[in-house]
N, CA, C and O atoms as a Tripos MOL2 file, in Angstrom:
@<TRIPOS>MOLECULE
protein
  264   263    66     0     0
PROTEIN
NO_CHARGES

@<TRIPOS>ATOM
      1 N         -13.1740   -3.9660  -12.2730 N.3       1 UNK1
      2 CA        -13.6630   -5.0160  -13.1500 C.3       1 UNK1
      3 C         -14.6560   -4.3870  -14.1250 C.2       1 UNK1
      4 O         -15.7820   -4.0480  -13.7600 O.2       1 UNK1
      5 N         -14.2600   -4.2570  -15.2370 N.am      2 UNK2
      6 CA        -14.6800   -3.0860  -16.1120 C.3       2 UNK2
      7 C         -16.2110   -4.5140  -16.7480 C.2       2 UNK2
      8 O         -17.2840   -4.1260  -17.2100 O.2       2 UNK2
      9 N         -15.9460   -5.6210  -16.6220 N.am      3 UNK3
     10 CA        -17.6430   -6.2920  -17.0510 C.3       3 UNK3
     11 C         -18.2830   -6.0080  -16.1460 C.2       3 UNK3
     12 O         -19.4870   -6.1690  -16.3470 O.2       3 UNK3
     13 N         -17.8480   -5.4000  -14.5690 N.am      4 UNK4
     14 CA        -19.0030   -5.2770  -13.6120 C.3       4 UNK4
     15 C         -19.5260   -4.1270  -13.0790 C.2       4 UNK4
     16 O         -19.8210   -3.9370  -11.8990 O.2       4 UNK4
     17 N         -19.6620   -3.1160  -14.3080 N.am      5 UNK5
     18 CA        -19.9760   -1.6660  -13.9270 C.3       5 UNK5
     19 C         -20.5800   -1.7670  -12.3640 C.2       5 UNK5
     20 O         -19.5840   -1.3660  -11.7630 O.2       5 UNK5
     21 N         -21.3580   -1.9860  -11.5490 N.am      6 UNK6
     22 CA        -21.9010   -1.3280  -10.4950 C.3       6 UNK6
     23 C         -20.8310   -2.4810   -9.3510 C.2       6 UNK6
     24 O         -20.9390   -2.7950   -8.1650 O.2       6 UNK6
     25 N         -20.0160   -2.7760  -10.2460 N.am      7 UNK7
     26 CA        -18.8640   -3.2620   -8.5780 C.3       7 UNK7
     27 C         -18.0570   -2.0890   -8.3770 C.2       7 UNK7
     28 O         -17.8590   -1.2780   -9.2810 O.2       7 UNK7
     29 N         -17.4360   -1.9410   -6.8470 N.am      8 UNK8
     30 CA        -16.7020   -1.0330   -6.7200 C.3       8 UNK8
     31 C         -15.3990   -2.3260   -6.5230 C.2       8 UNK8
     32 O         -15.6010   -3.4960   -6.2000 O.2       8 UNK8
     33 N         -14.1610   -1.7190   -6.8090 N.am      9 UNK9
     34 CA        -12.9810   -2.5020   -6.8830 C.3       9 UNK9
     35 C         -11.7370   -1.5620   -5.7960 C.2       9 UNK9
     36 O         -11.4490   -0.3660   -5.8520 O.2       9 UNK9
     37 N         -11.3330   -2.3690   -5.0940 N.am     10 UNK10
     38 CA        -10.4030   -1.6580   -4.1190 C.3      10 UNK10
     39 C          -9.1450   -2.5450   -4.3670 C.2      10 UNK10
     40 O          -9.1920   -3.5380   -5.0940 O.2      10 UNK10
     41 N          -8.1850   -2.1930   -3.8190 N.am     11 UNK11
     42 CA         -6.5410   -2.8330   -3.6130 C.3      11 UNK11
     43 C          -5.8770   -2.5300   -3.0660 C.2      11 UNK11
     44 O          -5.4520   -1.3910   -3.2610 O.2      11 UNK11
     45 N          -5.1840   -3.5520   -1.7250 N.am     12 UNK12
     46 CA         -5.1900   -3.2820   -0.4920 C.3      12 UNK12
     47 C          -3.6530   -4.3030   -0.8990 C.2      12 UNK12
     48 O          -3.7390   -5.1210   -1.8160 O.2      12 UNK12
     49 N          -2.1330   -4.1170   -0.0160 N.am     13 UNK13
     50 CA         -1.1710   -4.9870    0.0980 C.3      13 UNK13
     51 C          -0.8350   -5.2800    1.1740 C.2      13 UNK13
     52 O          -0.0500   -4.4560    1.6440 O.2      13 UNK13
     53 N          -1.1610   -6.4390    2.0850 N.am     14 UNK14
     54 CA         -1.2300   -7.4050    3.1040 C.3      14 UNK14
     55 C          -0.4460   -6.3820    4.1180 C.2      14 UNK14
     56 O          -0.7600   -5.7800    5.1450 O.2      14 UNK14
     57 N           0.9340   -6.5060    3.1730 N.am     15 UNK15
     58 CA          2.4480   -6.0990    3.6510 C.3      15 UNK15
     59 C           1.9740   -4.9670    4.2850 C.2      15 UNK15
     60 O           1.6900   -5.1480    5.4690 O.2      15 UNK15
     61 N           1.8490   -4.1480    3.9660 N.am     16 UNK16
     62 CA          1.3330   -2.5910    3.9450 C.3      16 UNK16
     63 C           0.7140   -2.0930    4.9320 C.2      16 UNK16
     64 O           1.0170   -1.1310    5.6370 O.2      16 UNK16
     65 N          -0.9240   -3.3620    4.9940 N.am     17 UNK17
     66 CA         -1.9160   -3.0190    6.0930 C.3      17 UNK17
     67 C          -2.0130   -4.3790    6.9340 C.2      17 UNK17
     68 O          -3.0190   -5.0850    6.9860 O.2      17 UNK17
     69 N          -0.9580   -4.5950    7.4980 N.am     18 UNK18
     70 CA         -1.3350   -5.9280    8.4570 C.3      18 UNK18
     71 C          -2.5780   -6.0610    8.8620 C.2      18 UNK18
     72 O          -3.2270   -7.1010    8.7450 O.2      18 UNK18
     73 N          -2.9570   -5.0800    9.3300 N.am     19 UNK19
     74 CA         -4.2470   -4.9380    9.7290 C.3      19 UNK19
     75 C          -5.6410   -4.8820    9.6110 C.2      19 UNK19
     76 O          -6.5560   -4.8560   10.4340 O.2      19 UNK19
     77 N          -5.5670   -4.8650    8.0520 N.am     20 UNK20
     78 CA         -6.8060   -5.3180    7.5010 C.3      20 UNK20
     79 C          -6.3910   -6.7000    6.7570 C.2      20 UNK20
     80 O          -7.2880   -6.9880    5.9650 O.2      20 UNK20
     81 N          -5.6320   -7.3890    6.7450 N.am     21 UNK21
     82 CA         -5.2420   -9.0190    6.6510 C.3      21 UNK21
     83 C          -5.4810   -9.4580    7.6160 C.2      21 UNK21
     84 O          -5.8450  -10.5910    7.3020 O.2      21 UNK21
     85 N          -5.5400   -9.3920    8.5100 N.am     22 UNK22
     86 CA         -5.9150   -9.8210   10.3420 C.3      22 UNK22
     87 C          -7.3260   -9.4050   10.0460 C.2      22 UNK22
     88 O          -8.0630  -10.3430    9.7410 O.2      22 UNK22
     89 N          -7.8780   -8.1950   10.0680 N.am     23 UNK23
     90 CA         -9.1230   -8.2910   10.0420 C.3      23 UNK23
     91 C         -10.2150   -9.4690    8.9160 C.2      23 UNK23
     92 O         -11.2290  -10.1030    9.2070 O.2      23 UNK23
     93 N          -9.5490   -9.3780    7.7780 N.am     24 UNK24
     94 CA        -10.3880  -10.6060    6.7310 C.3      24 UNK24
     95 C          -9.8260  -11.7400    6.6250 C.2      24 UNK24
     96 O          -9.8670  -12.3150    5.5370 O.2      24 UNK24
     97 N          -8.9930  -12.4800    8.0280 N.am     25 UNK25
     98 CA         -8.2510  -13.3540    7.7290 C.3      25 UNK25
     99 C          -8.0600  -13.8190    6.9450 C.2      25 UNK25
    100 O          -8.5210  -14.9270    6.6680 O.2      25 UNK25
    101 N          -7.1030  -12.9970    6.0830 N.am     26 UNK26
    102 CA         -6.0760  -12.9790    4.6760 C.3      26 UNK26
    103 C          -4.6230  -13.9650    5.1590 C.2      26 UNK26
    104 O          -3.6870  -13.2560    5.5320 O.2      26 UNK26
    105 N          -4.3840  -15.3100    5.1840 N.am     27 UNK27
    106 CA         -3.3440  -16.1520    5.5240 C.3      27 UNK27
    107 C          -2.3550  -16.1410    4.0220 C.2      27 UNK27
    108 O          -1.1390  -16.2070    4.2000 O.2      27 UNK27
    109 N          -2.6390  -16.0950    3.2170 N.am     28 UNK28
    110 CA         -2.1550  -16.0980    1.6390 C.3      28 UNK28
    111 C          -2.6500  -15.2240    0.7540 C.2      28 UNK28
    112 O          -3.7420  -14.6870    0.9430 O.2      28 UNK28
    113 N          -1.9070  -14.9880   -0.3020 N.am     29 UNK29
    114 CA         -2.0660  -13.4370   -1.4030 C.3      29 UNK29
    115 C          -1.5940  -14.3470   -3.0580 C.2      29 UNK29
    116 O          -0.7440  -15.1210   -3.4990 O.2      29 UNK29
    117 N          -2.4860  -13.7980   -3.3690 N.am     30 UNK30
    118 CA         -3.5780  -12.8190   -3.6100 C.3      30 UNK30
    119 C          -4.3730  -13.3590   -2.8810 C.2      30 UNK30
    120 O          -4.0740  -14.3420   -2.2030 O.2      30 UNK30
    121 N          -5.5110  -12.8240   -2.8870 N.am     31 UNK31
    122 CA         -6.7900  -13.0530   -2.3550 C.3      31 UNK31
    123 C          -7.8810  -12.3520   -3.2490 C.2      31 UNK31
    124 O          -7.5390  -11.2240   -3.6040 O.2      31 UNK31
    125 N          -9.0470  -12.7410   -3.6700 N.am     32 UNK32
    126 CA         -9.8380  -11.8750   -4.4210 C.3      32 UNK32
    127 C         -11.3010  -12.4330   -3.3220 C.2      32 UNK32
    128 O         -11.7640  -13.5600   -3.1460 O.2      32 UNK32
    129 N         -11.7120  -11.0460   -2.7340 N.am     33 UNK33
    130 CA        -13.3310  -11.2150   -1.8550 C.3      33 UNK33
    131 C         -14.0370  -10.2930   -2.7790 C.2      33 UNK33
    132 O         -13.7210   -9.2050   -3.2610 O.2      33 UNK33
    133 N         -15.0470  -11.0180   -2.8790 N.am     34 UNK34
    134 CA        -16.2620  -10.4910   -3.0970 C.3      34 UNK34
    135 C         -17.4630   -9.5560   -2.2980 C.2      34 UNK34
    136 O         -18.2910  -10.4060   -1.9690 O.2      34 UNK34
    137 N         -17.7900   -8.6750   -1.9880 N.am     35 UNK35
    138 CA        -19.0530   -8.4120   -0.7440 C.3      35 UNK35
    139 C         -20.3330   -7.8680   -1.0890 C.2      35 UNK35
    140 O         -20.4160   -6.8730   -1.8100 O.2      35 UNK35
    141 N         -21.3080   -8.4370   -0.6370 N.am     36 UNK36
    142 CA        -22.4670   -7.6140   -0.9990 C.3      36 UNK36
    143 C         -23.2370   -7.8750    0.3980 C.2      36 UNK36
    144 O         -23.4030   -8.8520    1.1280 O.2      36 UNK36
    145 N         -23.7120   -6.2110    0.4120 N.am     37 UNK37
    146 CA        -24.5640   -5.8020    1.8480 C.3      37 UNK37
    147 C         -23.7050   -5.7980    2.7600 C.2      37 UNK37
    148 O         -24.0030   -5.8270    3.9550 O.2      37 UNK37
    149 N         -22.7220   -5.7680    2.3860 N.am     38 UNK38
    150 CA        -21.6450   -5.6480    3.7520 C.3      38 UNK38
    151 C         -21.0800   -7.3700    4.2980 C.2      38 UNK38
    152 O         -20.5180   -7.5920    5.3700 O.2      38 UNK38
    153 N         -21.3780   -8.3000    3.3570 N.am     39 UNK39
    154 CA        -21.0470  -10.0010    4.0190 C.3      39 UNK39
    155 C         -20.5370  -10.3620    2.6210 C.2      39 UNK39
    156 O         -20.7190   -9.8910    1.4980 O.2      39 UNK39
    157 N         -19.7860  -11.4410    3.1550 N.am     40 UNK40
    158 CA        -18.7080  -11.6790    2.0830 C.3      40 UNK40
    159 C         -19.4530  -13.0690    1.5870 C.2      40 UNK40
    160 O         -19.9760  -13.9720    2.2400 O.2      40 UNK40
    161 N         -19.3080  -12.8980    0.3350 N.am     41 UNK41
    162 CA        -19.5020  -13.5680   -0.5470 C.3      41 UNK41
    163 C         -18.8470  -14.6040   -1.4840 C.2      41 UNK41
    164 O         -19.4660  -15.6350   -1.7460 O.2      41 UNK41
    165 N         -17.8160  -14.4120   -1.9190 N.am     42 UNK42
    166 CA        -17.0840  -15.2160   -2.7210 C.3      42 UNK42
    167 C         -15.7160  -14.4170   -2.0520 C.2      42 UNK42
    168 O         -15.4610  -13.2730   -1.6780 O.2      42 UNK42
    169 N         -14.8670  -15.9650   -2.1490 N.am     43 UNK43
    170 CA        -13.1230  -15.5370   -1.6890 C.3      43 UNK43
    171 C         -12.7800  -16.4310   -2.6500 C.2      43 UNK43
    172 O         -13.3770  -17.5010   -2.7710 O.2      43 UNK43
    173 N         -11.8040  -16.0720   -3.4020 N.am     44 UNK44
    174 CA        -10.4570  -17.2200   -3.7840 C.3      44 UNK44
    175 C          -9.4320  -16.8650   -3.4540 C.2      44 UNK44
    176 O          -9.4130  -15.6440   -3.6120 O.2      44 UNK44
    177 N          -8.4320  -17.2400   -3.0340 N.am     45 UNK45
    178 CA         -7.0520  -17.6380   -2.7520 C.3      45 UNK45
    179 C          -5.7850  -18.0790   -3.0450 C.2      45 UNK45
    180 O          -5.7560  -19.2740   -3.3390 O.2      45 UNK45
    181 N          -4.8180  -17.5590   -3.0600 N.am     46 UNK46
    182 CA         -3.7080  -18.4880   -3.9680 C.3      46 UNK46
    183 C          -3.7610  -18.4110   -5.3530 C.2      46 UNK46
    184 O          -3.4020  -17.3850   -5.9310 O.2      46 UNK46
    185 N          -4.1860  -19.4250   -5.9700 N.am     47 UNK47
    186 CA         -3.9110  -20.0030   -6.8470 C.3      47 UNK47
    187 C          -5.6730  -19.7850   -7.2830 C.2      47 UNK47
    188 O          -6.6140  -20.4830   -6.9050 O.2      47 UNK47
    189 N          -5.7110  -18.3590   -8.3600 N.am     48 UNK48
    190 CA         -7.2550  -17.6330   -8.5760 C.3      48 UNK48
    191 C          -6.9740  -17.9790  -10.4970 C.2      48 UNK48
    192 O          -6.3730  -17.4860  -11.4510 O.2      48 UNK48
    193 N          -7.9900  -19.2990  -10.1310 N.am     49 UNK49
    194 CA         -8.4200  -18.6750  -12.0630 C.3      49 UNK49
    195 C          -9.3320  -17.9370  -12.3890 C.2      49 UNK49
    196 O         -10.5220  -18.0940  -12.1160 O.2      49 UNK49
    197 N          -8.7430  -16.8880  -13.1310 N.am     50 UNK50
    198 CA         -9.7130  -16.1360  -13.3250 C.3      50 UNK50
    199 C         -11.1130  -16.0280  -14.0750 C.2      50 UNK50
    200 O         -12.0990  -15.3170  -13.8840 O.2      50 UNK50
    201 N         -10.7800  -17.1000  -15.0810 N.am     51 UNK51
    202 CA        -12.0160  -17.6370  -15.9430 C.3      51 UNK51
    203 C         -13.1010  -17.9150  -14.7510 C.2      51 UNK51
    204 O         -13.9470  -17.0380  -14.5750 O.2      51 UNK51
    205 N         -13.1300  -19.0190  -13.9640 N.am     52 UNK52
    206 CA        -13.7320  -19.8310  -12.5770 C.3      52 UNK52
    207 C         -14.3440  -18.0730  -11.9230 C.2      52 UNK52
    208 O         -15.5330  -17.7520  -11.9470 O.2      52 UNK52
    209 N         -13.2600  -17.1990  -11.4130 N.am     53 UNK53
    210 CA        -13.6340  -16.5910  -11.0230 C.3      53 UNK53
    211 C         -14.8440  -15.4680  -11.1000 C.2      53 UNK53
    212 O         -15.6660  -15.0080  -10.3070 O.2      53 UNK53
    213 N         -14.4220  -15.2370  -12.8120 N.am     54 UNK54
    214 CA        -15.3760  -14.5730  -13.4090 C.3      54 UNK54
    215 C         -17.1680  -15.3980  -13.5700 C.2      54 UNK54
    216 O         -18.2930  -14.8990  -13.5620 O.2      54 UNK54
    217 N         -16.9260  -16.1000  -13.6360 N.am     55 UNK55
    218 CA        -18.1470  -16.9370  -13.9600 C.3      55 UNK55
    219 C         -19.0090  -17.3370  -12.8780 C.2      55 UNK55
    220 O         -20.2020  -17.5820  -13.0550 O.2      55 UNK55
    221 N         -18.3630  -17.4170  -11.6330 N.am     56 UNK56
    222 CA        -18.9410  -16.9590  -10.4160 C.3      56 UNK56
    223 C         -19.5750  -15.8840   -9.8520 C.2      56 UNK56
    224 O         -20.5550  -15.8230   -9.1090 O.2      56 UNK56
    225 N         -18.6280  -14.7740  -10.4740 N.am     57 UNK57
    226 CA        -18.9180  -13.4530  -10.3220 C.3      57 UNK57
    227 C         -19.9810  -12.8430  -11.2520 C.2      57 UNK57
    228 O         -20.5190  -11.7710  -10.9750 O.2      57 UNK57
    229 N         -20.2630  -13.5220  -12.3220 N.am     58 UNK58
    230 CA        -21.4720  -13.3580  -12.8160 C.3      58 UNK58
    231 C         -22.8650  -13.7200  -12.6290 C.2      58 UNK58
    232 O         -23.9900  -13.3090  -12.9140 O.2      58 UNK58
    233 N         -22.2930  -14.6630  -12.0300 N.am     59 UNK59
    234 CA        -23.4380  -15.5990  -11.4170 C.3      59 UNK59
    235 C         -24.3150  -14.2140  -10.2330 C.2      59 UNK59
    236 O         -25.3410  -13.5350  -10.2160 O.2      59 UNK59
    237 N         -23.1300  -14.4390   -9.4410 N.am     60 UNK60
    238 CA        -23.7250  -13.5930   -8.2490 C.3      60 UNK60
    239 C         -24.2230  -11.7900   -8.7860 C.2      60 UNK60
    240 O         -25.1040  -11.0820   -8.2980 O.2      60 UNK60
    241 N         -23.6820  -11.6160   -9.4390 N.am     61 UNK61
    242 CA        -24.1600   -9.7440   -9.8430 C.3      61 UNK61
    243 C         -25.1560   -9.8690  -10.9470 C.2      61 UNK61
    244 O         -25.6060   -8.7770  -11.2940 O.2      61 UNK61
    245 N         -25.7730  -11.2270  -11.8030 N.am     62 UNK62
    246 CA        -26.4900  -11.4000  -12.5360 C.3      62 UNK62
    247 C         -27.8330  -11.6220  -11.6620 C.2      62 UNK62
    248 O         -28.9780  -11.4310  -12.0720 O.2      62 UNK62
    249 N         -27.4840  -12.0320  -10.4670 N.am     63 UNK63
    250 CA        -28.8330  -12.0190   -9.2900 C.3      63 UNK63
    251 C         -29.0020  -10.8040   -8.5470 C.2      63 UNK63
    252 O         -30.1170  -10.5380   -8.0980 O.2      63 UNK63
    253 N         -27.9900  -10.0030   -8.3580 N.am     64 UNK64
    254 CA        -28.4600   -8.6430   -7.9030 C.3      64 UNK64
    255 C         -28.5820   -7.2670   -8.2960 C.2      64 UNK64
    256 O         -28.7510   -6.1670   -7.7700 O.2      64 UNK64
    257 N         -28.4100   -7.8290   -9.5600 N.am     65 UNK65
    258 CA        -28.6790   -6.7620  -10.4600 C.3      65 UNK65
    259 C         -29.3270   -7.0060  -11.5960 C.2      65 UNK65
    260 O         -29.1250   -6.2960  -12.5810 O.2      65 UNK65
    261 N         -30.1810   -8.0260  -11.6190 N.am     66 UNK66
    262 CA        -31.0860   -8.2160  -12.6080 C.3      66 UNK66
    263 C         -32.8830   -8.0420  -12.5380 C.2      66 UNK66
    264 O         -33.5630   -8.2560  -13.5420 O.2      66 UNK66
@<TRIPOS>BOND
     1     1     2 1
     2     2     3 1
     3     3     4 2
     4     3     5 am
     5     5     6 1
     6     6     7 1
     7     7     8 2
     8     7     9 am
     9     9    10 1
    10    10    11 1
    11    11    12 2
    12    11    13 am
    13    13    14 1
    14    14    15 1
    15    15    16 2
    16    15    17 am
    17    17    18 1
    18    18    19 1
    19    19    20 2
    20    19    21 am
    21    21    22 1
    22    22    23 1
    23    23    24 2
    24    23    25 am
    25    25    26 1
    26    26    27 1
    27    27    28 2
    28    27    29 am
    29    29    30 1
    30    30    31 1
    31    31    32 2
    32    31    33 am
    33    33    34 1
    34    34    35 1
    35    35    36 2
    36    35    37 am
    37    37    38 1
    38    38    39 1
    39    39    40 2
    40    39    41 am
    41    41    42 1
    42    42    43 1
    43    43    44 2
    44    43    45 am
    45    45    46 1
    46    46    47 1
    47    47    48 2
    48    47    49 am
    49    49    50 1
    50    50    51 1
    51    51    52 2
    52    51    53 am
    53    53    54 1
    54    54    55 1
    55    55    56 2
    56    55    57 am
    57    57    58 1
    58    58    59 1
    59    59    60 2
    60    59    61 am
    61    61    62 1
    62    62    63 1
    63    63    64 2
    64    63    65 am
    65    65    66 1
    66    66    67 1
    67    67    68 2
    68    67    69 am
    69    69    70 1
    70    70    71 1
    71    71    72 2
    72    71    73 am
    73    73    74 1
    74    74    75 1
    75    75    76 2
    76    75    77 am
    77    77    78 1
    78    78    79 1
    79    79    80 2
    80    79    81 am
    81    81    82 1
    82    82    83 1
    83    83    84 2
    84    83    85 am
    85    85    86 1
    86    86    87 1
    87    87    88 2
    88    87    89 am
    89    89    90 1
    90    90    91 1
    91    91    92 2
    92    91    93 am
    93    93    94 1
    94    94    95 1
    95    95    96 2
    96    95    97 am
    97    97    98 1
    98    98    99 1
    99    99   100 2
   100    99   101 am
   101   101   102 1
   102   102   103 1
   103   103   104 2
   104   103   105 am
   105   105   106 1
   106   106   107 1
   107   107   108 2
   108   107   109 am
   109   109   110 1
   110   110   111 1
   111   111   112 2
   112   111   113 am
   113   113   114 1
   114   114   115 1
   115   115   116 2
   116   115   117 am
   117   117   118 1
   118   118   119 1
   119   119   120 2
   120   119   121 am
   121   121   122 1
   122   122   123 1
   123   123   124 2
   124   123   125 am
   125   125   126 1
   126   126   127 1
   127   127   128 2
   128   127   129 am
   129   129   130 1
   130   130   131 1
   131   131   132 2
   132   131   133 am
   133   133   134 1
   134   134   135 1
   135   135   136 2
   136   135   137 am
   137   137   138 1
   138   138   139 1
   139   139   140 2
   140   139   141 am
   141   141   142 1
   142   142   143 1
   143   143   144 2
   144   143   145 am
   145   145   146 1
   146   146   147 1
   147   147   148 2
   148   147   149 am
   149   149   150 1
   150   150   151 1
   151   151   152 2
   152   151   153 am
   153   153   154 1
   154   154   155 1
   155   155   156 2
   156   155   157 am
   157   157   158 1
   158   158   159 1
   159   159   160 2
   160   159   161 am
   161   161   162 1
   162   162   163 1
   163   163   164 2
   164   163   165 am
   165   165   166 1
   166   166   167 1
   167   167   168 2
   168   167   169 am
   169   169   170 1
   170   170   171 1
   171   171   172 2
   172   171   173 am
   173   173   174 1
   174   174   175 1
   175   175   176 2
   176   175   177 am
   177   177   178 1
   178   178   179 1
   179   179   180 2
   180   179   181 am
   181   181   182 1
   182   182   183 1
   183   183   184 2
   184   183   185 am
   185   185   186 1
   186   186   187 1
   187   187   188 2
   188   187   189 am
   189   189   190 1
   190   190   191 1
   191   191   192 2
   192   191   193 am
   193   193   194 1
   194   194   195 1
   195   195   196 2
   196   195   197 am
   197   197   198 1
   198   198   199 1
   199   199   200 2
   200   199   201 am
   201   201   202 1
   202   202   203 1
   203   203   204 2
   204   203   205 am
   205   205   206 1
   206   206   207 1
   207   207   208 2
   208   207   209 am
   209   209   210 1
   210   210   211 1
   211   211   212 2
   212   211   213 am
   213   213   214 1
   214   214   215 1
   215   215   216 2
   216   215   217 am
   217   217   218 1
   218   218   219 1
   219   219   220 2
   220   219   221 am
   221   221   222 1
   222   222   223 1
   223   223   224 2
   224   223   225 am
   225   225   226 1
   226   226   227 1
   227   227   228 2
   228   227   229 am
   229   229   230 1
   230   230   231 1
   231   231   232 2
   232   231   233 am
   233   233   234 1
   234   234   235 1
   235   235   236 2
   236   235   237 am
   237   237   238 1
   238   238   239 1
   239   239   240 2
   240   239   241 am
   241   241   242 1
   242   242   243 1
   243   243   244 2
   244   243   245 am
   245   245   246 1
   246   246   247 1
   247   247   248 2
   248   247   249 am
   249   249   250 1
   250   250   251 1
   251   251   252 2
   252   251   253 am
   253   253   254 1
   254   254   255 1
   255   255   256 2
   256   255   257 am
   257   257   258 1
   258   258   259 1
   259   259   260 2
   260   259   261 am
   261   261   262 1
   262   262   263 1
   263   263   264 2
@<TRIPOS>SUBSTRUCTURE
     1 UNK1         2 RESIDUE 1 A UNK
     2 UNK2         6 RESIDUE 1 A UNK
     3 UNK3        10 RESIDUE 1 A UNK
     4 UNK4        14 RESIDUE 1 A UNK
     5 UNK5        18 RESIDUE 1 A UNK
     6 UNK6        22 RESIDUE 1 A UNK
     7 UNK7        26 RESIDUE 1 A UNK
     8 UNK8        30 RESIDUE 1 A UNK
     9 UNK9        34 RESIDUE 1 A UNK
    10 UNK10       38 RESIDUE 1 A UNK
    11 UNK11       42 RESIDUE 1 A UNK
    12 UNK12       46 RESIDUE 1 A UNK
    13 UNK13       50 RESIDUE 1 A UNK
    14 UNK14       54 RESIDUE 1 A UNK
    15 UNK15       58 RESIDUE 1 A UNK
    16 UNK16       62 RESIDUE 1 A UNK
    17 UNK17       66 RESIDUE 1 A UNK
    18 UNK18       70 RESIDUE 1 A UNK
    19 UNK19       74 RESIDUE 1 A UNK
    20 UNK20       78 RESIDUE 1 A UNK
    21 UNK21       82 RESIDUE 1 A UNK
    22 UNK22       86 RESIDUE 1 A UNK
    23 UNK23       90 RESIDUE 1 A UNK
    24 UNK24       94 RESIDUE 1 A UNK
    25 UNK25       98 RESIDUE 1 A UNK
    26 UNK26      102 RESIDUE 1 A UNK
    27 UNK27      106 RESIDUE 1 A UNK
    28 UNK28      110 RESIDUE 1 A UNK
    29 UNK29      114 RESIDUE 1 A UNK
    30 UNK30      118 RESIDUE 1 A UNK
    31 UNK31      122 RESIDUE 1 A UNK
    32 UNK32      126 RESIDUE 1 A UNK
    33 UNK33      130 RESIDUE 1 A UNK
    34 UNK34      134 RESIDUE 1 A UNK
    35 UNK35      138 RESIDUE 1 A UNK
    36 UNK36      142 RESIDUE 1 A UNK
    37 UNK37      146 RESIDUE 1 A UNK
    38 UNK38      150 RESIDUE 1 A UNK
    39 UNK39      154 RESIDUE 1 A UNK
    40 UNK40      158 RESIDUE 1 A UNK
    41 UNK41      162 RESIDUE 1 A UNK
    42 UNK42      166 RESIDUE 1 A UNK
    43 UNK43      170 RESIDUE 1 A UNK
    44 UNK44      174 RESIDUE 1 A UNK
    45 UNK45      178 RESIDUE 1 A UNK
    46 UNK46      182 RESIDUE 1 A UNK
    47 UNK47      186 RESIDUE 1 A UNK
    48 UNK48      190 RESIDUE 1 A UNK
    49 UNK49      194 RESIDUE 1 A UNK
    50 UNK50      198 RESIDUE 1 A UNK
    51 UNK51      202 RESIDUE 1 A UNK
    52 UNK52      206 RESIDUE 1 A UNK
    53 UNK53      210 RESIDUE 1 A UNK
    54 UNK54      214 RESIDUE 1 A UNK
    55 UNK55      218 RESIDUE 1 A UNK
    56 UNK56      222 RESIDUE 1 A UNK
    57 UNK57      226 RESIDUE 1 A UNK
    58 UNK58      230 RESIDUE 1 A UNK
    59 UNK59      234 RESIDUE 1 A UNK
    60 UNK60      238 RESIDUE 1 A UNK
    61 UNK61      242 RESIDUE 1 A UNK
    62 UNK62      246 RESIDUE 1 A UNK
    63 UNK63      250 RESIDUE 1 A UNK
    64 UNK64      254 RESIDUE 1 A UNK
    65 UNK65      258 RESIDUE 1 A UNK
    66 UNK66      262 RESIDUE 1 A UNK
C-alpha cells in the first residue's frame, strides 16, 4: 500500500496455506487484516470497498504514526 509507507504488506492464498486460514479464521476471500503490535485491528471480508477501507486505514496509521 504505497499511501502507507511504514505498512508492511504480505499475500498469502487460503488454497495454498490452509493453515494460516485456520489460524486467522479466514471462512471467505479476500480478506484484508490489518495488525498493529502484533493484534488485529481492522478485517474486511468478501465484499472489501476499498474507498471504506482506505479511510479506515488512515484513520488508524494517522494515530500511530503521527
Amino acid at each position: 500500500m504505497h499511501d502507507f509507507p511504514r505498512i508492511q504488506t504480505r499475500l498469502a492464498n487460503a488454497e495454498e496455506i490452509p493453515e494460516l486460514a485456520g489460524f486467522l479464521s479466514i471462512f471467505t476471500v479476500p480478506v484484508l487484516v490489518l495488525f498493529a503490535d502484533g493484534k488485529e485491528i481492522l478485517r474486511e471480508a468478501r465484499f472489501v470497498h476499498m474507498e471504506e477501507f482506505k479511510r479506515k486505514a488512515e484513520k488508524i496509521y494517522s494515530g500511530f504514526y503521527s
